[in-house]
Every structure is written in C-alpha cells, then in structure tokens.
C-alpha positions in Angstrom: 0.0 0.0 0.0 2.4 2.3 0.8 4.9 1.6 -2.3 1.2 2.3 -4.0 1.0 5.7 -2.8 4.8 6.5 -3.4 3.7 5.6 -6.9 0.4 7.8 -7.0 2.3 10.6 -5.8 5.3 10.4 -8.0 2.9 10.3 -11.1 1.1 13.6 -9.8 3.8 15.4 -8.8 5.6 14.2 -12.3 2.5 15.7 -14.3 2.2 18.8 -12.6 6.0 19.9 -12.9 5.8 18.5 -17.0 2.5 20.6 -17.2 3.8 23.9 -15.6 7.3 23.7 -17.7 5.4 23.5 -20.9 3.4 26.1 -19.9 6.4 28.2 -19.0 8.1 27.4 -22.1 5.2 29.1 -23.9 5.3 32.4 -22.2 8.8 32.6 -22.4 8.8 31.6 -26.3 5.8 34.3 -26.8 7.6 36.6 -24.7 11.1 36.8 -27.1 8.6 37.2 -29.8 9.1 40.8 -29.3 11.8 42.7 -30.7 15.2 42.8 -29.3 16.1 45.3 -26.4 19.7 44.8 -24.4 19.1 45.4 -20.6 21.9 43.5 -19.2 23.9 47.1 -18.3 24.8 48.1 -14.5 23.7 44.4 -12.6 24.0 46.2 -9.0 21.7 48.3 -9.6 19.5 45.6 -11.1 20.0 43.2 -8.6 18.8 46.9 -6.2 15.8 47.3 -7.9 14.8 43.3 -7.3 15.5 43.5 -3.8 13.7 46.5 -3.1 10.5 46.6 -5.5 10.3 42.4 -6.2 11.4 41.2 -2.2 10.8 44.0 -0.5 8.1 45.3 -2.1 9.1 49.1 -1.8 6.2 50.8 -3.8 3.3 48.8 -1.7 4.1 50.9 1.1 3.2 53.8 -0.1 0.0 52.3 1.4 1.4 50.8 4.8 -1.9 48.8 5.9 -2.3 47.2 2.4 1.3 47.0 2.2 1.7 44.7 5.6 -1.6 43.0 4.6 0.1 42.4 1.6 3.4 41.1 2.4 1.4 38.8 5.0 0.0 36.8 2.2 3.5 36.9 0.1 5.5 35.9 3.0 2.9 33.3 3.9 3.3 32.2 -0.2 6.8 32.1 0.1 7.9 30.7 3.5 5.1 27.9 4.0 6.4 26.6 0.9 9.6 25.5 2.5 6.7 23.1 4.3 5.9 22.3 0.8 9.4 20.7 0.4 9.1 18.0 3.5 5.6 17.0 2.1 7.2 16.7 -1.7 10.4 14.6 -0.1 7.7 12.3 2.7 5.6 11.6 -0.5 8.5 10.4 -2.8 10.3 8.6 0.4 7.3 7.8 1.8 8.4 9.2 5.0 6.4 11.3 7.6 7.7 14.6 8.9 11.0 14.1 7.4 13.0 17.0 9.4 11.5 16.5 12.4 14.5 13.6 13.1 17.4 16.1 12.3 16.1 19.8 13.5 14.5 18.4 16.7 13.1 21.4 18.4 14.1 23.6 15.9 11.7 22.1 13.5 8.4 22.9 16.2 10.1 26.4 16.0 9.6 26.3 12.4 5.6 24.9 12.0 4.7 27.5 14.8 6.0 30.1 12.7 4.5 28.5 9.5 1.3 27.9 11.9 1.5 31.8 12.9 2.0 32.8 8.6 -1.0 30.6 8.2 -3.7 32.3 10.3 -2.3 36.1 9.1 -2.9 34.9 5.3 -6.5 33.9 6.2 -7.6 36.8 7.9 -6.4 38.8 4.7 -7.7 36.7 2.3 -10.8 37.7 4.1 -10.3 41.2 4.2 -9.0 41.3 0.2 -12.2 39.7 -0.4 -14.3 42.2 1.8 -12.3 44.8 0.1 -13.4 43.8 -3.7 -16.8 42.4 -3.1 -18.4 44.2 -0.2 -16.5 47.5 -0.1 -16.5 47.5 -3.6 -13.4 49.7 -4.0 -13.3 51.7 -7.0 -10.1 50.3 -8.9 -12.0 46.7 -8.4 -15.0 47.5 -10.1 -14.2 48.9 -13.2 -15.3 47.5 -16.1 -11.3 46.5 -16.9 -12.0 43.5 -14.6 -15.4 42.4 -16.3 -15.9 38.6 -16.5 -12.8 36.5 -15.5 -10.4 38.8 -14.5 -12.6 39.8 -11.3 -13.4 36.1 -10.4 -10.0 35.2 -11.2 -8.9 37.1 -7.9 -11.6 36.2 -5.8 -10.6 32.5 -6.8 -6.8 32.8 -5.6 -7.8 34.6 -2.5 -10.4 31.1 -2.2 -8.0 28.4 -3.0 -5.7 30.3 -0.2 -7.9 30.3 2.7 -8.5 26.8 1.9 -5.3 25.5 1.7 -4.1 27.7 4.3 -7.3 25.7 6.4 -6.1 22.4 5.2 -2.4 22.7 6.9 -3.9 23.6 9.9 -6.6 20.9 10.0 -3.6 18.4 8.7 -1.4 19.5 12.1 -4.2 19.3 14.7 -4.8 15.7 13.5 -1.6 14.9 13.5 -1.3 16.4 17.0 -4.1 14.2 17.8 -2.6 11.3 16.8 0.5 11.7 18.4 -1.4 12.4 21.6 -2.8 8.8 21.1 0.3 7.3 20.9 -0.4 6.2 16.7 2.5 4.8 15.1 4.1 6.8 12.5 3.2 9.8 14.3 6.5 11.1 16.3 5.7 13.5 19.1 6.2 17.1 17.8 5.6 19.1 21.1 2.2 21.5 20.7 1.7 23.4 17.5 1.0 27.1 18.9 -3.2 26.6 16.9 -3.4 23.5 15.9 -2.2 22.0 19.2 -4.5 24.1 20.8 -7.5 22.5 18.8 -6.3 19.0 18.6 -8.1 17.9 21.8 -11.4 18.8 19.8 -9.9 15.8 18.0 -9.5 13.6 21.1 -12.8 11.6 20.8 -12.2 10.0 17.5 -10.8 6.9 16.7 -7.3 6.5 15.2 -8.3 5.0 12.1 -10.7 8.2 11.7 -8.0 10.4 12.6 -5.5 8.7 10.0 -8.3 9.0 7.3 -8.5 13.0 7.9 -4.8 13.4 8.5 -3.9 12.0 5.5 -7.0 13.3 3.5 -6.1 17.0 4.2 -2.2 16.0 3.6 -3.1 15.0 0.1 -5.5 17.6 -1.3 -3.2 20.1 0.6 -0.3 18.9 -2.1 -3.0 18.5 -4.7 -4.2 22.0 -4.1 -0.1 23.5 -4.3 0.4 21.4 -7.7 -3.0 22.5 -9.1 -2.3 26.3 -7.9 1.2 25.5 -9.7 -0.4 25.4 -13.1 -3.4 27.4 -12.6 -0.6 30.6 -11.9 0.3 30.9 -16.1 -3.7 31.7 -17.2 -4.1 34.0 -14.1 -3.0 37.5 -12.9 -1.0 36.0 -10.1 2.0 34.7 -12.5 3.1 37.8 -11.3 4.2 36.1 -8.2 7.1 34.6 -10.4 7.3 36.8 -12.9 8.3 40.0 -10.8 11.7 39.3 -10.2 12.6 39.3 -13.5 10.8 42.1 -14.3 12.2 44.1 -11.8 15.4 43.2 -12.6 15.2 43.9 -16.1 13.8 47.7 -15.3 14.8 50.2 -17.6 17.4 52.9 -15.6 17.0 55.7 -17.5 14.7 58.6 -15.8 11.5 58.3 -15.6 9.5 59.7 -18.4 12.4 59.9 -20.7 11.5 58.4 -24.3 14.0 56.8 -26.9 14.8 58.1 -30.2 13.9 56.0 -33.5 17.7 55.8 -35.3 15.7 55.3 -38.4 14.1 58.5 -37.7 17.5 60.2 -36.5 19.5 59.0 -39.5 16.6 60.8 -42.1 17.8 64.1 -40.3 20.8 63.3 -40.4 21.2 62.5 -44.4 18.8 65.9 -44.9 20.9 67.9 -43.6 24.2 66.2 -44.4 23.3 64.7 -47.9 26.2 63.7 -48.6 26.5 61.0 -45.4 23.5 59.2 -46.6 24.3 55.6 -47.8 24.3 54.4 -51.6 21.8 52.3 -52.9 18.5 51.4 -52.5 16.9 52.0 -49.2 15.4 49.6 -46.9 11.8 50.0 -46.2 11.8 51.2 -42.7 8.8 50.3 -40.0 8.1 53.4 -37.3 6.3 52.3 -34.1 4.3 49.1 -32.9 1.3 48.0 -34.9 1.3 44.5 -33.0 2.7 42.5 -30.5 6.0 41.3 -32.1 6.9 45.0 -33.1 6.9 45.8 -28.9 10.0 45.3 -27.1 10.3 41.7 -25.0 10.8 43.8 -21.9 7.0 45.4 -22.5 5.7 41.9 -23.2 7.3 41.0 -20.0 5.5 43.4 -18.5 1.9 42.2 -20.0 2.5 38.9 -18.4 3.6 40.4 -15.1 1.1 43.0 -14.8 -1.1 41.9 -11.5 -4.8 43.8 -13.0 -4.3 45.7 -9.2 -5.4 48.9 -10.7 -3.2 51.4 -9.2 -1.8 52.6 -12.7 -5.6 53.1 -13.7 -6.2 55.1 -10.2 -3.7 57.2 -10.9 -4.0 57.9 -14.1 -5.2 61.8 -15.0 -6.7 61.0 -18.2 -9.1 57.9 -16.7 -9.6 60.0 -13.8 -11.8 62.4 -16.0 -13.9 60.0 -17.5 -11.6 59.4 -20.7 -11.6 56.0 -22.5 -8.0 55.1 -21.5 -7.0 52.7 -18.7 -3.4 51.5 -18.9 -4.6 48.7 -16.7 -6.8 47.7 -19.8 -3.5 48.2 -22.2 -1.6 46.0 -20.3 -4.0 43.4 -20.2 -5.2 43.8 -23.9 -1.5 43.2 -24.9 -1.1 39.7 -22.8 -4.6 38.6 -24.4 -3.7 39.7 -28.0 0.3 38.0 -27.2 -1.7 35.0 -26.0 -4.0 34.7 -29.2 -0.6 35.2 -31.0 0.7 32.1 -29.1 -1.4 29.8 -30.0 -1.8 30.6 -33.6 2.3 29.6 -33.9 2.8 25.7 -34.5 5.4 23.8 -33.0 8.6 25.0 -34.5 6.7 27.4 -36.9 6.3 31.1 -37.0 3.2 33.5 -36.7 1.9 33.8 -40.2 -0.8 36.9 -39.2 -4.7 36.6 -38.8 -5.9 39.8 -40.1 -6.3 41.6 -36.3 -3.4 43.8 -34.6 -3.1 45.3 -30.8 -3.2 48.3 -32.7 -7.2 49.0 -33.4 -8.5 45.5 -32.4 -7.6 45.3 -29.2 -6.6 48.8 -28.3 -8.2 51.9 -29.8 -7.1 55.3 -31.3 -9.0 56.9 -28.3 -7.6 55.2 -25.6 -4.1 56.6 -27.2 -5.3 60.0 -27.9 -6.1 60.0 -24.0 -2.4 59.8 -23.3 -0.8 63.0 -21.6 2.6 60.9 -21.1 2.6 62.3 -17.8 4.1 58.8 -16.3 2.1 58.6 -13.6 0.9 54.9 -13.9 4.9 54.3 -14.5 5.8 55.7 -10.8 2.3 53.8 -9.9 2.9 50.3 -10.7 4.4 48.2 -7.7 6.8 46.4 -10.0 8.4 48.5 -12.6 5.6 47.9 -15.5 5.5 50.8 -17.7 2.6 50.9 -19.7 3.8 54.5 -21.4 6.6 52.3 -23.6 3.7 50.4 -25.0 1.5 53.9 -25.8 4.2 55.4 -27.2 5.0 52.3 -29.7 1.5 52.2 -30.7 1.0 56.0 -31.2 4.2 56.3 -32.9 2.7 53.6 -35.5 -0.4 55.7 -35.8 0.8 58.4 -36.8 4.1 57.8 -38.9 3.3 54.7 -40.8 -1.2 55.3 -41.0 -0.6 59.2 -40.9 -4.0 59.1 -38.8 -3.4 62.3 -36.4 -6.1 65.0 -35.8 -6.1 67.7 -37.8 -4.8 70.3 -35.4 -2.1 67.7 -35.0 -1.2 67.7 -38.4 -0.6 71.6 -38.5 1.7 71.3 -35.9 3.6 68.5 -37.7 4.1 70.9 -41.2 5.1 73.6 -39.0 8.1 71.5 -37.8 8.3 70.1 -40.7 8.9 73.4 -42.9 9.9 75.4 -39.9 11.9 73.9 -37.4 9.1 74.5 -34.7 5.7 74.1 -34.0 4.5 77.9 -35.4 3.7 79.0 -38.2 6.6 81.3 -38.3 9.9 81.3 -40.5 13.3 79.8 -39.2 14.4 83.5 -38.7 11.7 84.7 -36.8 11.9 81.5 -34.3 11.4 84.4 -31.4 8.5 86.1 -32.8 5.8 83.8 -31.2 6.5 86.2 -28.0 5.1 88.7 -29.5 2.5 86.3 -31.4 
C-alpha cells in the first residue's frame, strides 16, 4: 500500500511539474517574440531594484496597511512553501515529517511560525475579499476586470484560505494522533493553533484520525500542484514573474523616451546629404502595430502585470472620464500576445490573422487620452510601464497610417517646414513672443 501511494504521488507530482514547464516554455517563447532590447547594463543596480520593488516590495508601502496585509500573504506564499518541500520529499520517500528527526526542536520552531503565517494569510484573504466584493473599491470594479479577471482574484484569495485551512486541520490531526500514541506519528511538542484544537480531536478513533490526516495532507499537495499550473492563465503569474521584471527595469529617468535611429538617420542624411548611404533604401517600420513589433521587456510586462489597478487610479486621463485605462493596455496586450501564441505551430512562425493590438484590441481613443505624464509608471508596484507600449503604438499611428487629428497635423508641417511648432519662419523663431 504504501509503495502504491509513493507511486500515486510520483505520477502527480511528475505531471504537474511536466504541465507547468510546458506552460512556461510558452510564455517565455511568446515573450522573445518581441523585438530585441539589451538590458543586461549596470547588474548592481539591477539586482537593487529586485531587492527593493520584487522582495521588499518598496512601492506597496506607499500604502502601509495594504502594504503589511500584503506582504502577509507573500511571505505566507513564500515561507510555507519550505513546508511544501518536507511534504514533496515524505511523499516520494514515503516518510512522515522528514525534518523533524534532524532539527529536533528547531523544527516545532519552524511549523509555529508557518502555523502563525498561516492564520495572518487567512484573515487577509478575508479582508481582500471584503475589500473587492463588499467595499466595492473603486479600482475593483471597473469594467477592466469584467468577467474572469474579477473572479480570477476572488478564486486565488479562495483556494488560499483553503489551503491555508487544510495545513492547519492536517497538524491538529496529526497532534491528535501523536497524543494517542499512533505509530508513525512522532511527538512534535504542541503546535501554537493547531495544538490548541487537537483535543477537539481527542474523541475519534485512530483510524478516523488517519483517514483525515492523510486526507487533508493530500488535497493540501494537490491544491499546491493545481495552484502551480493554474498561476500561467491567471494574474497572479506575477508572483514569479516580478523578479525578473524588476530586474530587467529600464534605468533611465522616468518619463524619458527613446529616439527612433531610423528617424534620427533621415535628419541626419537631410541635412548632411552627402552622409547618406548608396543604394536602394530599406523600407523602414516606425512604431508598434502588433505585438511582435513591442519590445520583449513590455511583453514581459503584460504577463507580469497583476490587473491591481493602481496605474488606472492614478491615471489623470481615466480619472476624468476618458476611455484610457493603462490597466486595460496592459492586459489587452497579454490577451492579443496569447492569441498570437497559439496561432504559432510547433517549431513554426506566426503567419498573421488579419487583427493587430493596434485598433483591435486597443483603440485610437484610448491613445489620444495619453498625456505621457508617467504617472501609472511611478504607480505600478513592480516596474511595469505601460507609457513604452503607448508610445510604440501611437508612434505607428501616426508615422506609418498618418492618422493624427487635424490640429495635430498643422503642428507636424510647422516643424516640418519650420523647425518648430508655429507657423513662423526659421528667422523669426522668437517672434511667437510677440504672437
């Protein structure tokens, strides 16, 4: 029976980990479908930026209550799955409480403090879930989050509470048993909760208490390995994917754009003719019409963006009722880079399907709405920058469609012919003073 169950468990935990790698492998392949971008310069200042927006989540705090609410359930994520480790090794060595033999009291030391993680992560879950469907907050409501995305989160918070429950329900038992004297079942010492409820276990048989024991043990694991591969279709891959996206920040200031070389290098040969290169000209593309014309590091972004709406919230234009939510143009570009994905066969290449990000997915108005202000850049809690993506997309609009509103278009043949944005000649540059 037992060789039976190392069995069992070695298929599941098997599939799961195949499963969540080729998973993995897609978002990484659909990721580098974007266009080159090298961000490998100054690593201490990287590795900074991961330490303090990724680990220590530095931005969150500009909140503190959410922000220690927060790291409550991200610690609890991140140190209970050292737990998660024993459980893996007892099921493949079909051992129980592997560590217990070699960190003696150290190891009661340690489920305490997993015990103590535990109950903080289900009193948030509670209050997150209070927080988006009693409270109602604004930034949870909008119609961004309409249809999965909203009971996408309210799933995760769920699943947490309940696997958080199962632990705790898994230790009393096991308390119980060792109160009873069951073999297997090595005293521990007292759990600081679930020693103090395992008398309400005291009454039932062994047998009983095996059968619960062993039944919360192995829906617990179930629950981590479904979780495992239900993180790469929700929001909460951001869990994994911040790190990297932190690290991979772009340094410059904040707000400062790039210049198009293509669009440099036309200056350039006007007003130096005679530097311009021989031969026929290569067509050149201006901007981002779809995904693969964005940059990995904003695809990265779209698959790390966490829907929490603080970009949104902050943002002047969506403030006052405009169309524009960079939320929404994060998440449009993960849905159309996804669509994308799955149109590309093994080993083949996106052939096109007739739609684009640009106009399909996100509209001329949302774009328009723009002021490039930044704020949803200094919003974000991990270094997602929706404005790289605008800017791509409006740069497409209007230098490869020429679609710009007409007042825009003035302005564009006054630089054009003048060298600035009046209607005045290079020699009277000054005379809009007096304008």
């Amino acid at each position: 029976m037992q060789y039976l169950q190392q069995a069992a468990f070695l298929l599941l935990s098997g599939l799961a980990v195949w499963l969540f790698a080729g998973k993995a492998a897609k978002i990484r392949r659909n990721i580098f479908l974007g266009r080159q971008e090298d961000l490998s310069d100054n690593p201490s200042a990287r590795w900074k930026n991961l330490m303090l927006l990724a680990l220590g989540q530095r931005k969150m705090f500009a909140n503190p209550l959410v922000a220690v609410m927060h790291f409550i359930i991200y610690a609890g994520f991140i140190i209970i799955n050292i737990e998660v480790l024993e459980i893996v090794l007892d099921g493949l060595l079909g051992t129980h409480r592997l560590f217990l033999s070699s960190l003696g009291g150290f190891y009661t030391f340690l489920i305490n403090f997993f015990e103590i993680l535990a109950i903080g992560v289900i009193a948030v879950c509670v209050v997150f879930l209070c927080r988006r469907n009693i409270i109602k907050l604004k930034r949870f409501i909008s119609k961004d989050l309409n249809g999965w995305p909203r009971s996408d989160a309210n799933y995760i918070l769920i699943v947490e509470i309940i696997l958080m429950s199962l632990f705790l329900t898994m230790n009393a038992t096991d308390r119980a048993l060792q109160l009873q004297g069951s073999a297997h079942y090595h005293d521990t010492g007292n759990f600081i909760f679930s020693g103090m409820i395992a008398p309400l276990f005291s009454g039932m048989t062994q047998s009983t208490l095996i059968i619960i024991e062993r039944t919360c043990w192995w829906l617990h694991i179930i629950g981590i390995f479904a979780f495992l591969n239900y993180l790469p279709y929700s929001k909460h891959l951001h869990i994994m994917l911040a790190f990297p996206n932190a690290y991979y920040a772009r340094l410059q200031p904040a707000g400062q754009l790039h210049n198009m070389p293509s669009v440099q290098n036309e200056v350039k040969y006007m007003m130096h003719p005679e530097l311009a290169p021989t031969g026929e000209a290569q067509p050149m593309k201006f901007g981002a019409k779809d995904v693969m014309d964005l940059s990995w590091k904003s695809l990265l972004d779209a698959y790390s963006c966490t829907e929490c709406g603080r970009c949104s919230a902050s943002c002047p234009a969506n403030l006052t009722g405009k169309l524009l939510s960079p939320r929404k143009i994060m998440m449009d570009t993960r849905d159309r880079l996804e669509e994308v994905g799955r149109q590309i066969p093994k080993g083949g290449s996106f052939n096109g399907d007739g739609k684009t990000l640009l106009n399909d997915y996100i509209t001329v108005e949302e774009l328009r709405a723009c002021t490039t202000c930044n704020a949803c850049v200094e919003a974000c809690p991990v270094s997602i920058n929706p404005l790289d993506i605008i800017i791509e997309l409006r740069r497409s609009l209007i230098m490869e469609d020429s679609n710009a509103p007409q007042e825009w278009n003035g302005m564009f043949s006054n630089i054009e012919n003048n060298f600035a944005p009046w209607k005045l000649s290079p020699d009277e540059r000054d005379a809009w003073v007096n304008a």
